[in-house]
NUDO-353516 format. One record per residue (C-alpha): x, y, z; residue in three letters. Coordinates in Angstrom, 2 decimals. Each point is the difference from the previous one (the first is absolute). Layout:
<rs>
R|X|Y|Z|ALA
...
</rs>
This chain:
<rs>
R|72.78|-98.68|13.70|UNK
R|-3.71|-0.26|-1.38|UNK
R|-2.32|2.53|-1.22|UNK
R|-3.37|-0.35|-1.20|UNK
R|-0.74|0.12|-3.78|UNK
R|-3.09|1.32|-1.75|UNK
R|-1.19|-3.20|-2.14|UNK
R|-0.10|2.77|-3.07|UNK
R|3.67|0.34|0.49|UNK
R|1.22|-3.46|1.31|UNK
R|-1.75|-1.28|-3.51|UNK
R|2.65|2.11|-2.19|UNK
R|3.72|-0.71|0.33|UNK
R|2.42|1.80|-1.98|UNK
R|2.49|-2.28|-1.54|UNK
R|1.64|1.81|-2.31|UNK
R|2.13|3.00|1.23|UNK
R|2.39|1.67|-1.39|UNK
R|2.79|2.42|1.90|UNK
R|2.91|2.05|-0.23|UNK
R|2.37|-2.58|0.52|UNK
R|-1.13|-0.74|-3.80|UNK
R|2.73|2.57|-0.52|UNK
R|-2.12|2.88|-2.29|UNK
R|-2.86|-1.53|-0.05|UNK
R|-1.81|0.27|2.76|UNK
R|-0.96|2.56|2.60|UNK
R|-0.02|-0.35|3.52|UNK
R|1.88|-2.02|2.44|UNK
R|-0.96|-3.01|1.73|UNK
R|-1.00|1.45|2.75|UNK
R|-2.52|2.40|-1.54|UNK
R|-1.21|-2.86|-1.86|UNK
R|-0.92|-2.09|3.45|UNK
R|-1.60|3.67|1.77|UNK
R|-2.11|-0.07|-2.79|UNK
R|-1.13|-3.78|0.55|UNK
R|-0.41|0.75|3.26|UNK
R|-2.31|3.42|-0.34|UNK
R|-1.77|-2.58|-2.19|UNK
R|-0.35|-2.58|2.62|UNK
R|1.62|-2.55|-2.53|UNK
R|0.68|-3.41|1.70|UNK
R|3.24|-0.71|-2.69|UNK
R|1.62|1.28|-2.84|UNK
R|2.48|-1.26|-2.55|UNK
R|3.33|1.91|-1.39|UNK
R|1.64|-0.87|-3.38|UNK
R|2.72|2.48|-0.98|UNK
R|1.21|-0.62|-3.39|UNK
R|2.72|-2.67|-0.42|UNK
R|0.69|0.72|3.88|UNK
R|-0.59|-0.51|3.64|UNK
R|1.54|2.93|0.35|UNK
R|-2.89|1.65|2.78|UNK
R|-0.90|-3.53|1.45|UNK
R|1.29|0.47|3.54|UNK
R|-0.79|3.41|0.39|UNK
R|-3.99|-1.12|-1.03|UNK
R|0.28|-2.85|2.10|UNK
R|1.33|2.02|3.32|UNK
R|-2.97|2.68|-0.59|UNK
R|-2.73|-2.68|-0.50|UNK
R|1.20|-1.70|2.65|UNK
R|-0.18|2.97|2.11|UNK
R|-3.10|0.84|-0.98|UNK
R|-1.89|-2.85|0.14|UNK
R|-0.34|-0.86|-3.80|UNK
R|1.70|-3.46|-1.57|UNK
R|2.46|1.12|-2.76|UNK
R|-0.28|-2.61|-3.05|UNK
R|3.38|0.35|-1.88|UNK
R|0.69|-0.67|-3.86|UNK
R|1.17|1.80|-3.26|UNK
R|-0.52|1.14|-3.17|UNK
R|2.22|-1.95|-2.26|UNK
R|1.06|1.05|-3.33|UNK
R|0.35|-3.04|-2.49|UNK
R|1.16|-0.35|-3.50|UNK
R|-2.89|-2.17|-1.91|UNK
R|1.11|-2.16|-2.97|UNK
R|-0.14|0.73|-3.05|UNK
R|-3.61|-0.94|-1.75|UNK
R|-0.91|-0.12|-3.51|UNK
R|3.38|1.05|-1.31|UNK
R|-0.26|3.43|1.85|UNK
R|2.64|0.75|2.39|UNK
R|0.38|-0.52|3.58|UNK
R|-2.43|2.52|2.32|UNK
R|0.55|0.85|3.60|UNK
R|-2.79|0.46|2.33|UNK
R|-0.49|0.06|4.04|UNK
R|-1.40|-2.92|1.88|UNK
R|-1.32|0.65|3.40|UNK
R|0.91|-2.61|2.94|UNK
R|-1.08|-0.18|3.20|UNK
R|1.85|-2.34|2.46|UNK
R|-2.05|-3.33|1.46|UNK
R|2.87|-1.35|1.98|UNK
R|3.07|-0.13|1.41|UNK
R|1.03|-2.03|-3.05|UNK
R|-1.60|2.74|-1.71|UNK
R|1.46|2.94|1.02|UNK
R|3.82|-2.18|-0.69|UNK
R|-1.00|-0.21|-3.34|UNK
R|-0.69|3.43|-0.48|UNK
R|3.05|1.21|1.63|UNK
R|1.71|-2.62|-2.67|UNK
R|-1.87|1.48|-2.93|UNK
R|0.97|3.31|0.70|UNK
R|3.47|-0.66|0.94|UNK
R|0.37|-1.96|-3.50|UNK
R|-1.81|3.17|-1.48|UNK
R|2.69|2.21|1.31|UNK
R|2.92|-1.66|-0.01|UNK
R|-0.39|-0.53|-4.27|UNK
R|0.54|3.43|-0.87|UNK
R|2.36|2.70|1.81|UNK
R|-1.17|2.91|2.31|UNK
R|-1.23|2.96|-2.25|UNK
R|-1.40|-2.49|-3.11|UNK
R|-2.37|1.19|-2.47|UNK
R|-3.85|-0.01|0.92|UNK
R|-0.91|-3.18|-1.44|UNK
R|3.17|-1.95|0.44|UNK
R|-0.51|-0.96|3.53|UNK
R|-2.71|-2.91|-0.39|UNK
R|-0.16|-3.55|0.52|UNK
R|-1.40|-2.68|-2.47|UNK
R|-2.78|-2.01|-0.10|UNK
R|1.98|-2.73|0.63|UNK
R|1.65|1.42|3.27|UNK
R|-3.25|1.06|1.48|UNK
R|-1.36|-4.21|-0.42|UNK
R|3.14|-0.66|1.80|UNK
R|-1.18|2.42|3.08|UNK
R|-4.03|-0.11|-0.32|UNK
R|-0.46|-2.45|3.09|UNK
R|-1.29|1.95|2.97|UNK
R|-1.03|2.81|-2.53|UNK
R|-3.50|1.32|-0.53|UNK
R|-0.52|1.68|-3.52|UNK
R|-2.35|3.21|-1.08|UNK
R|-0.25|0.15|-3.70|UNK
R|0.87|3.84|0.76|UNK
R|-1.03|3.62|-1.12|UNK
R|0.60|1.53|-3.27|UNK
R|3.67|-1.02|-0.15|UNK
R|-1.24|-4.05|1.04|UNK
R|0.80|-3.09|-2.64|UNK
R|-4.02|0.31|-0.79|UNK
R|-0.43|3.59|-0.37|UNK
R|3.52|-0.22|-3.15|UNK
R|-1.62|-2.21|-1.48|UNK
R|-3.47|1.21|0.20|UNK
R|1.28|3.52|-1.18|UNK
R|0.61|-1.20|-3.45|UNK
R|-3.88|-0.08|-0.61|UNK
R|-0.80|-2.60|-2.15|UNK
R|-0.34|-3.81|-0.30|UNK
R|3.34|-0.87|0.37|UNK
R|0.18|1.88|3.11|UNK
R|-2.72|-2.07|1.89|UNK
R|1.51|-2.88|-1.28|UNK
R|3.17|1.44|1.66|UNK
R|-1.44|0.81|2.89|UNK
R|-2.17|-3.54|0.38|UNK
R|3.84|-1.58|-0.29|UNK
R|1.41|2.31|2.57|UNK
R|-2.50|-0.97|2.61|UNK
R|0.33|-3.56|-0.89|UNK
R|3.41|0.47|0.59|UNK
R|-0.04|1.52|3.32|UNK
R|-2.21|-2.54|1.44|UNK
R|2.23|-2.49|-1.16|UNK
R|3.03|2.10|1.88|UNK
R|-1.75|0.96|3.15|UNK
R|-2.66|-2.81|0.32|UNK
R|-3.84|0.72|-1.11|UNK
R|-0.87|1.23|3.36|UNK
R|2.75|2.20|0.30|UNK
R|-0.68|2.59|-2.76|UNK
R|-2.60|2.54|1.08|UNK
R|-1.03|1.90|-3.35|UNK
R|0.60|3.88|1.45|UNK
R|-2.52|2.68|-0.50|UNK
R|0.78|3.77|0.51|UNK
R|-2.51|2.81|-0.68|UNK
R|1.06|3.95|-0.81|UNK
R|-2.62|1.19|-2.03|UNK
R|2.08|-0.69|-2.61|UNK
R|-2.14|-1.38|-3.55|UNK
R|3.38|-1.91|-1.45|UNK
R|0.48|-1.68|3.52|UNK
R|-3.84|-1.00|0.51|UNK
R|0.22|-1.62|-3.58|UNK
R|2.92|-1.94|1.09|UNK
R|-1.87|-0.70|3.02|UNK
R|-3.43|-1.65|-1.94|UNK
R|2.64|-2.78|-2.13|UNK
R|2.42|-0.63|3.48|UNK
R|-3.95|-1.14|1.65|UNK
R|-0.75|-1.77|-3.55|UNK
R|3.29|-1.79|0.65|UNK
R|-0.41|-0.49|3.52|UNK
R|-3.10|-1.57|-0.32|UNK
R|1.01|-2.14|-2.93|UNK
R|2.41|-1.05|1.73|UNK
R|-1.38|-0.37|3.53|UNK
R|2.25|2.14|2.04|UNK
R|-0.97|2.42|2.76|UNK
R|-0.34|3.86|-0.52|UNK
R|1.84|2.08|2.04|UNK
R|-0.77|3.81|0.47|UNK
R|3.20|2.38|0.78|UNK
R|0.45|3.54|-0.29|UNK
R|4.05|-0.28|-1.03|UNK
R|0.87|2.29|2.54|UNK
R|2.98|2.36|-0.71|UNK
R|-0.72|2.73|2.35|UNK
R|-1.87|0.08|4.09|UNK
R|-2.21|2.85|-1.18|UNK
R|-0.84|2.24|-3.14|UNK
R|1.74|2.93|1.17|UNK
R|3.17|-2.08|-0.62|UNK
R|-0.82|-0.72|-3.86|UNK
R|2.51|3.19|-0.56|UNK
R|2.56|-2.08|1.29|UNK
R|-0.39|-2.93|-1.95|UNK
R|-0.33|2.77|-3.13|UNK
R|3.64|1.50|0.94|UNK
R|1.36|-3.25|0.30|UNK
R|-1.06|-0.93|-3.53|UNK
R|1.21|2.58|-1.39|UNK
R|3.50|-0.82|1.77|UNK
R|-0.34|-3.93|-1.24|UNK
R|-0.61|1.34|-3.62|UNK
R|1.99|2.95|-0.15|UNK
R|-2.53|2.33|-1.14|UNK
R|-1.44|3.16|1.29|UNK
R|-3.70|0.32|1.61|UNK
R|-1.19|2.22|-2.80|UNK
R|1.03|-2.57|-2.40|UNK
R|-0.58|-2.81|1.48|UNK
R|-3.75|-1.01|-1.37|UNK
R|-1.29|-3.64|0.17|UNK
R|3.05|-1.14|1.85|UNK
R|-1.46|1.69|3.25|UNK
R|-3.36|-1.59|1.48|UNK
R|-3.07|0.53|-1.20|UNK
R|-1.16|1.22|3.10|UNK
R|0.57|-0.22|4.20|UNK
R|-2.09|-3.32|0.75|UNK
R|3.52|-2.52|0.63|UNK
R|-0.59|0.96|3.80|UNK
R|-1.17|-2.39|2.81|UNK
R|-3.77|0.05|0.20|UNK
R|-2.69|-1.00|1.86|UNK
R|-1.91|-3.29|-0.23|UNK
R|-2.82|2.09|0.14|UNK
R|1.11|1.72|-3.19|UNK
R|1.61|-3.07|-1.73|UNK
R|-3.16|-2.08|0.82|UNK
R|-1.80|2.81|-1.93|UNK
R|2.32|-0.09|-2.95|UNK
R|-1.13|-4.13|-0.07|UNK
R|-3.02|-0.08|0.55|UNK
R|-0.37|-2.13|-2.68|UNK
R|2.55|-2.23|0.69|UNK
R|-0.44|-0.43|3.77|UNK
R|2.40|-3.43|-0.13|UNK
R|2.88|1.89|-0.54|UNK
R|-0.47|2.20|3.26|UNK
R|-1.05|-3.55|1.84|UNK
R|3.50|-1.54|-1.56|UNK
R|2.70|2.70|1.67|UNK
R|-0.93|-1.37|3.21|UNK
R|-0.06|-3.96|-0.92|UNK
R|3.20|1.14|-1.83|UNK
R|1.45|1.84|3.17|UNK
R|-0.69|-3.23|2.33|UNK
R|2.01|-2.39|-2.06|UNK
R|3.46|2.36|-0.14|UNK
R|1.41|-1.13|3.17|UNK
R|3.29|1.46|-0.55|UNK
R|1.49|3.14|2.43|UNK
R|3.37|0.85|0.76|UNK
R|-0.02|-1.00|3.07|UNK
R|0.45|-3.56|-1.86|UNK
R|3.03|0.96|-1.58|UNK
R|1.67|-3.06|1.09|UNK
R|3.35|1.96|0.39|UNK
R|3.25|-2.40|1.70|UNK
R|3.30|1.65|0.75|UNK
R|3.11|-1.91|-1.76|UNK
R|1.41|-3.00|1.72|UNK
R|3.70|0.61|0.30|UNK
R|1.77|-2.82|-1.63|UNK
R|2.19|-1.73|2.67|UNK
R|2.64|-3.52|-0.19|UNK
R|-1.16|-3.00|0.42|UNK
R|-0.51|-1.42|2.93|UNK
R|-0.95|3.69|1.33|UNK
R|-3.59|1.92|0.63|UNK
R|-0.09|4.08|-0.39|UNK
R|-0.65|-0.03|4.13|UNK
R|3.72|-1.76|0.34|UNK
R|2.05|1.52|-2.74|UNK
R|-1.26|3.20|1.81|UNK
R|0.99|-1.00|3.70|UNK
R|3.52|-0.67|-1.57|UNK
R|0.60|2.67|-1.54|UNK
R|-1.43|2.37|2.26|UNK
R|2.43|-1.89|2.85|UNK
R|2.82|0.11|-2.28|UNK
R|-0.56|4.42|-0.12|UNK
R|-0.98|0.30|3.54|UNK
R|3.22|-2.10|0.95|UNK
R|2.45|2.42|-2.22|UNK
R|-2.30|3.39|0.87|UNK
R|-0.17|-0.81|3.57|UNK
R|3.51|-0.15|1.72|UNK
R|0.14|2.14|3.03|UNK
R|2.65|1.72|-1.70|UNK
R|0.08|3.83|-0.45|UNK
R|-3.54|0.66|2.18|UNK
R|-1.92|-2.70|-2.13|UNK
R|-2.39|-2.55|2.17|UNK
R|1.61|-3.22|0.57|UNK
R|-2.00|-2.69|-2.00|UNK
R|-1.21|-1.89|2.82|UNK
R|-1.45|3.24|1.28|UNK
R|-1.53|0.61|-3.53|UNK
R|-1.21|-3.94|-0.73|UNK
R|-3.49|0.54|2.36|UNK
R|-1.00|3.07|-2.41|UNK
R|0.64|-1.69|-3.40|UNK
R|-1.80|-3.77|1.49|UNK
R|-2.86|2.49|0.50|UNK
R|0.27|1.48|-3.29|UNK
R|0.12|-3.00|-1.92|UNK
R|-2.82|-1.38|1.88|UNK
R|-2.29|2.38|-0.94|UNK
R|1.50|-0.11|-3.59|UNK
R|-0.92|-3.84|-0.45|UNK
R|-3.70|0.76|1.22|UNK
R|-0.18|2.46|-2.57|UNK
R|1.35|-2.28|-2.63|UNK
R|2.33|2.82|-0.63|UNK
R|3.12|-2.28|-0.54|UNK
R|-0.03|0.39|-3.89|UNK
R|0.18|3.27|0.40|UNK
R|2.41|0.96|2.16|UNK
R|2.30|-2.53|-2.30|UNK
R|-1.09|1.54|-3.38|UNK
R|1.50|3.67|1.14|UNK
R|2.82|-1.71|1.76|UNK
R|1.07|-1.51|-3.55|UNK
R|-0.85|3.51|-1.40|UNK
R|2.57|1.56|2.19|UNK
R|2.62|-2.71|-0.54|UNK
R|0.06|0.18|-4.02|UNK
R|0.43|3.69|0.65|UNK
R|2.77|-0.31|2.39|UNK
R|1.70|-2.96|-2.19|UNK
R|-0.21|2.62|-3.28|UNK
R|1.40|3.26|2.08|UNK
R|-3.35|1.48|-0.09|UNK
R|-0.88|2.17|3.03|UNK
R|-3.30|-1.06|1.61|UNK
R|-1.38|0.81|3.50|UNK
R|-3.12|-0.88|1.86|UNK
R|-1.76|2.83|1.99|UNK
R|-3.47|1.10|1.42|UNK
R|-1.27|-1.86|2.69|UNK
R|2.06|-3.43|-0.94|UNK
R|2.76|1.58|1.79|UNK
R|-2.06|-0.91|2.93|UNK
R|0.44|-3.78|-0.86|UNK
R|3.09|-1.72|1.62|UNK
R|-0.61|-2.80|-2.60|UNK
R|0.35|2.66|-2.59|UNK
R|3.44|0.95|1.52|UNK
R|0.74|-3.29|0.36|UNK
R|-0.57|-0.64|-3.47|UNK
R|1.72|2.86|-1.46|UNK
R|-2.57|1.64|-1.59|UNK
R|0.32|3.64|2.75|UNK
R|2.51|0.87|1.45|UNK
R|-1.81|1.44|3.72|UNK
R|0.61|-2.40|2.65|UNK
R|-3.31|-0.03|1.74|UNK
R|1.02|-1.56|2.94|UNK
R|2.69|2.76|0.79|UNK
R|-2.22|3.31|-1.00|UNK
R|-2.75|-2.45|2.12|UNK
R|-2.55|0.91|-2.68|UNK
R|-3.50|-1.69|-0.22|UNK
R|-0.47|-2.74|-2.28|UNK
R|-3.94|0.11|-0.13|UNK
R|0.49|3.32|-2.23|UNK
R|1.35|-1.90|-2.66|UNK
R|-2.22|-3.12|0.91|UNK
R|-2.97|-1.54|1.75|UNK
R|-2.57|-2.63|0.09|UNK
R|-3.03|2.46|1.33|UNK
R|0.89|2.34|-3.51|UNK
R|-0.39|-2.69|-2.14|UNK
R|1.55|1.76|-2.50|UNK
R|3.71|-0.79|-2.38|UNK
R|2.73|0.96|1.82|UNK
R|1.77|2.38|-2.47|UNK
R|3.61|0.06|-0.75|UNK
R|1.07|2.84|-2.54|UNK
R|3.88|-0.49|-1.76|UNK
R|1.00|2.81|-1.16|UNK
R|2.80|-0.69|-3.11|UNK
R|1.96|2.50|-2.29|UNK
R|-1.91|1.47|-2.80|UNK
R|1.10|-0.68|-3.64|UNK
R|1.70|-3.31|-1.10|UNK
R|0.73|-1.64|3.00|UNK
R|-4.09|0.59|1.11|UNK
R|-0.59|-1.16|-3.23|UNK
R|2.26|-2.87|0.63|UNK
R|-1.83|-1.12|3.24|UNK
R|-3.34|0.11|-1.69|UNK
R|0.85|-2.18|-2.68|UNK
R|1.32|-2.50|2.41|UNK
R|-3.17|-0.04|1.46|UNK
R|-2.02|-0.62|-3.21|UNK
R|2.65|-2.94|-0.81|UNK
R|-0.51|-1.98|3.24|UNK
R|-3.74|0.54|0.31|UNK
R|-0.68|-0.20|-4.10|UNK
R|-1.48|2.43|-2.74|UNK
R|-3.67|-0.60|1.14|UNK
R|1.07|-0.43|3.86|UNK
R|0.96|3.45|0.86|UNK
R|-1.03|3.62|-0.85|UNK
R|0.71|3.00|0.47|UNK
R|-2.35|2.14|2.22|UNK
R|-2.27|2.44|-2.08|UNK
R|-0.59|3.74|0.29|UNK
R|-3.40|1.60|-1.27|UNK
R|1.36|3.69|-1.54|UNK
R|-2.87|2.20|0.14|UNK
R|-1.52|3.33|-1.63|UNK
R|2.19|2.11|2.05|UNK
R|1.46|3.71|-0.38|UNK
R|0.57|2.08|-3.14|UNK
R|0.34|-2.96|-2.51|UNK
R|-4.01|-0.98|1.01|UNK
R|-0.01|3.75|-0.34|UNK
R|1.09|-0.01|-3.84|UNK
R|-1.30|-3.21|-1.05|UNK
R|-3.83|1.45|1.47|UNK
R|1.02|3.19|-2.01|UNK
R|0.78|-1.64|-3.21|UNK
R|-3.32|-1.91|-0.13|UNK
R|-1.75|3.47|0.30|UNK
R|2.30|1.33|-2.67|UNK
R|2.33|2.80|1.71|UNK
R|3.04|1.19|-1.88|UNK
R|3.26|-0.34|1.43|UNK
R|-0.04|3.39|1.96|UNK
R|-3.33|-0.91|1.60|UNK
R|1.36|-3.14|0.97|UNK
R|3.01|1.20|1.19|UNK
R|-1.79|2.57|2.51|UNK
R|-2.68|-2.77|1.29|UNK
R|2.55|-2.64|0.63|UNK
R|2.33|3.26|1.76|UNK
R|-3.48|0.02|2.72|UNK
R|0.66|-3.33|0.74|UNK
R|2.01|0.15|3.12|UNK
R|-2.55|3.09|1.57|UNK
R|-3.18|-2.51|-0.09|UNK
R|2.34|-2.64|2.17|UNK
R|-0.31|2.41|3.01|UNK
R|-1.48|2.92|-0.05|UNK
R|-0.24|2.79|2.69|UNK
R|-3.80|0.73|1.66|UNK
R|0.21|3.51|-1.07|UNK
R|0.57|-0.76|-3.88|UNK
R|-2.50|-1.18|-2.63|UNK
R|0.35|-1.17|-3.13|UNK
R|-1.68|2.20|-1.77|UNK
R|2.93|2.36|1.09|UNK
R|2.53|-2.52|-1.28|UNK
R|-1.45|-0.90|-3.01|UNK
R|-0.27|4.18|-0.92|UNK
R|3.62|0.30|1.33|UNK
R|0.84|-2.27|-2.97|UNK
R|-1.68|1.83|-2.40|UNK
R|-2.74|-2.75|-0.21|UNK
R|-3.89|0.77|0.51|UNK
R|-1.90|-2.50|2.11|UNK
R|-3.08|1.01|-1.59|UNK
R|1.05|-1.23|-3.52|UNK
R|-1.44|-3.17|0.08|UNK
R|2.60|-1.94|-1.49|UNK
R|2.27|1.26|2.33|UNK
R|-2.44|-0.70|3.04|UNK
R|-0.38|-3.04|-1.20|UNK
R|3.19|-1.06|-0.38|UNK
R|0.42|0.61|3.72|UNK
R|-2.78|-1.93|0.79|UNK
R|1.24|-3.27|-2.45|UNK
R|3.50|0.76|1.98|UNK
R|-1.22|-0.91|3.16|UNK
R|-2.37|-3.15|-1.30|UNK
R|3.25|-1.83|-1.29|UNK
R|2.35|0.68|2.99|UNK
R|1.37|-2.89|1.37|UNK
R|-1.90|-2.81|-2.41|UNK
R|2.30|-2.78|-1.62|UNK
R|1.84|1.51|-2.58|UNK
R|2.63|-3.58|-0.79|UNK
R|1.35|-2.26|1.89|UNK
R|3.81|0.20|1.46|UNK
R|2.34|-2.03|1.91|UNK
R|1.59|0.79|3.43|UNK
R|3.80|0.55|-0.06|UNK
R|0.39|-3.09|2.00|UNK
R|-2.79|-1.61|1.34|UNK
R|-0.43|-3.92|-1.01|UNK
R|-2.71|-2.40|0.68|UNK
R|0.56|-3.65|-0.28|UNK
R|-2.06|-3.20|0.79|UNK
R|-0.41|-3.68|0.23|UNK
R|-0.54|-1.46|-3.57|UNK
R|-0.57|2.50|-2.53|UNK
R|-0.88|3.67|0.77|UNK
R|-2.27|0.06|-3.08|UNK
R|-2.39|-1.99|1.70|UNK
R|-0.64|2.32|2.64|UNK
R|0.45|3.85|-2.15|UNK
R|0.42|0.31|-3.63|UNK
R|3.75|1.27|-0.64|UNK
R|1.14|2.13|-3.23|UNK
R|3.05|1.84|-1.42|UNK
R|1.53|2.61|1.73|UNK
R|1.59|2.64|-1.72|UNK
R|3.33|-1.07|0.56|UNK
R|1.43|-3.04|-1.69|UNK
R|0.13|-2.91|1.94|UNK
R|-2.54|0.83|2.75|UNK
R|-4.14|-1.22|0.34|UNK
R|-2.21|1.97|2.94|UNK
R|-3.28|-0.89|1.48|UNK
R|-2.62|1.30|-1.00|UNK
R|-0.88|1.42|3.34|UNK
</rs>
């Protein structure tokens, strides 16, 4: 896909974005993020969620559909040492990923991030040190950041000790990252603390030869949005919007823009437009280079996964297939399984197949009930193997449902197991044979859904409890209503004018948030697992239960 690019625009990248997978603070999806980019006729944009990759693949499948390349990175938080006797200060560092290397170092960092501290830890706890982040920098391209950057801490103290702080900090990112690896960040909001910060990050820059960089530090696709980003700062900080003050943004400018308009805002500085683009062409990194390998299944010496699986699938098809009671005779049912196992060695598929066969025979070895279904009942290997318990052969059902070369797609074999302990049981298993950082459990995205987005939206605009309770009771009307009905008519049938603005625009903020991130989940049984380490391919964290990491996808 190609599309032709005004040179005003195709000078201006936007390499810092922020979005709601930032979890409160940021707001609009991924996909609202890349429309924009694309009304703008931007060639490539970069995402970094905070301490997360949280919206990566949903940017990447939208760029990719649209035509625009989706640069992937992260806004990591990290606890600086302590300087001049003063105590330790946390601040976020923004990454963007070079390489393939790159991005597995990230995934690292953030894993070893998540994993220090359990689920619902304090805001500041979850950070990694300075020394962590040398340990993962290769790959890695640092900003020196917005108002929460190493530079901008240090700069904030406003005096002589501060430059000298910040002068040490940049010395000791280039020594991290690599001299021409730092990019010293410049963001513009009409905002006089911010443009002071701005004239000593150039002083440095310069001093210290490294290239500006102009971003906009996205957190929302367009202004309108800003309201968003207000009610979810007033949810992060439990406070409500009339109290709120300096905590909210100073205005609605954190939304993409233009390199018309950002070449306007630097004028003066027209190397840090010219350097998103020479910045841009040097992250080679997309997800499409995620590098992922499903497990090899360990197998005895002297055996390869292709042979431990003929055997095994012989020695079921020889004890399911007897003639006996109806069933095909095996010699009758030996043509269909050749053909299935065929196609299963093209497909490299052995591992597989072997890793939910020794699923199902821990589960059968500890009493636990398991059963395959969906369309690997259509598999006579799967019969065979024990994993369903539909003979294929005999209900003559068609094995190209469950599998085929011209899909190109994972076959997919579902177990369904108990809930409770003995699920519980089976999981763990898992996480023992395929290690702590090998296997995951699958992640769920809850979102702003139903009456509790309802009274959360309602107690950042201040309602009392009654008010509350009588918005969140309208809920379930605005999931379907009827042609004939308005809301107007609903909201009067409450007792609640529309024309009050609060109230109008409480129904308005109601709708903005449905169905962005609210926290990540788990699935009830869903596991990934891969060759090596997992954390080298998504960053894993705590679940809420003991005892269990998920993806952060």
């Amino acid at each position: 896909f190609s599309r032709r690019f005004t040179q005003m625009n195709a000078d201006y990248i936007e390499l810092h974005t922020r979005s709601a997978f930032s979890f409160l603070e940021g707001g609009s999806v991924p996909e609202e993020l890349i429309a924009a980019g694309l009304e703008l006729e931007m060639p490539a944009m970069a995402l970094l969620d905070r301490d997360g990759v949280y919206g990566a693949p949903r940017f990447h499948l939208s760029a990719k559909k649209n035509g625009i390349k989706a640069h992937i990175g992260a806004e990591i938080s990290v606890r600086m040492p302590t300087v001049n006797g003063e105590g330790p200060t946390n601040c976020s560092i923004p990454v963007l990923v070079k390489n393939r290397q790159g991005y597995q170092n990230l995934c690292r960092l953030i894993t070893l991030m998540k994993l220090h501290v359990p689920k619902h830890a304090k805001p500041g706890e979850c950070v990694v040190t300075s020394d962590e982040l040398a340990e993962h920098a290769e790959g890695l391209i640092c900003l020196t950041g917005g108002f929460d950057g190493p530079i901008a801490t240090a700069i904030n103290r406003r005096d002589a000790e501060g430059a000298e702080e910040a002068q040490r900090k940049i010395e000791w990112l280039t020594e991290l990252f690599g001299k021409k690896n730092v990019y010293a960040e410049l963001q513009r909001h009409f905002d006089r603390e911010e443009e002071a910060r701005n004239h000593l990050v150039i002083e440095l820059a310069r001093r210290n030869r490294l290239p500006l960089l102009a971003t906009n530090g996205v957190c929302h696709a367009i202004p309108a949005r800003r309201e968003v980003s207000d009610v979810f700062t007033c949810i992060r900080n439990h406070v409500r919007l009339e109290t709120a003050g300096r905590l909210l943004a100073q205005n609605s400018e954190r939304y993409l823009k233009s390199g018309a308009t950002m070449q306007k805002l630097f004028a003066d500085l027209p190397e840090a437009i010219a350097n998103t683009s020479e910045l841009s062409s040097r992250l080679k990194f997309t997800l499409e280079d995620l590098g992922y390998e499903f497990p090899k299944y360990p197998v005895p010496s002297g055996e390869t996964m292709t042979s431990f699986l003929r055997k095994r699938t012989e020695e079921g098809a020889r004890w399911r297939y007897t003639g006996l009671n109806g069933a095909p005779t095996y010699e009758k049912a030996r043509p269909q399984i050749e053909r299935e196992l065929k196609l299963i060695e093209k497909l490299k598929l052995e591992g597989y197949f072997l890793i939910v066969w020794d699923i199902v025979q821990y589960c059968r070895k500890e009493g636990i009930l398991v059963q395959g279904r969906g369309s690997a009942a259509n598999s006579a290997v799967c019969y065979s193997l024990g994993i369903t318990a539909v003979d294929p052969i005999g209900m003559e059902l068609l094995f190209e449902r469950f599998l085929s070369e011209e899909r190109g797609e994972w076959p997919d074999i579902d177990l369904d197991l108990p809930s409770g302990d003995k699920r519980e049981k089976a999981i763990q298993y898992v996480y023992t044979r395929y290690g702590k950082l090998g296997a995951a459990m699958t992640a769920n995205v809850i979102t702003y859904r139903g009456r509790s987005a309802a009274r959360e939206v309602g107690k950042v605009l201040d309602f009392d409890e009654e008010t509350l309770g009588r918005l969140s009771s309208l809920v379930h009307t605005w999931e379907w209503k009827d042609p004939n009905d308005s809301t107007e008519r609903q909201f009067s049938d409450a007792g609640l004018d529309l024309n009050n603005p609060r109230i109008r625009k409480f129904f308005q903020l109601y709708q903005m948030v449905q169905d962005l991130p609210r926290h990540l989940g788990q699935h009830s049984g869903g596991m990934v697992i891969c060759q090596g380490q997992l954390n080298s391919i998504v960053p894993l964290e705590p679940a809420a239960m003991p005892g269990r990491v998920v993806v952060q996808w």
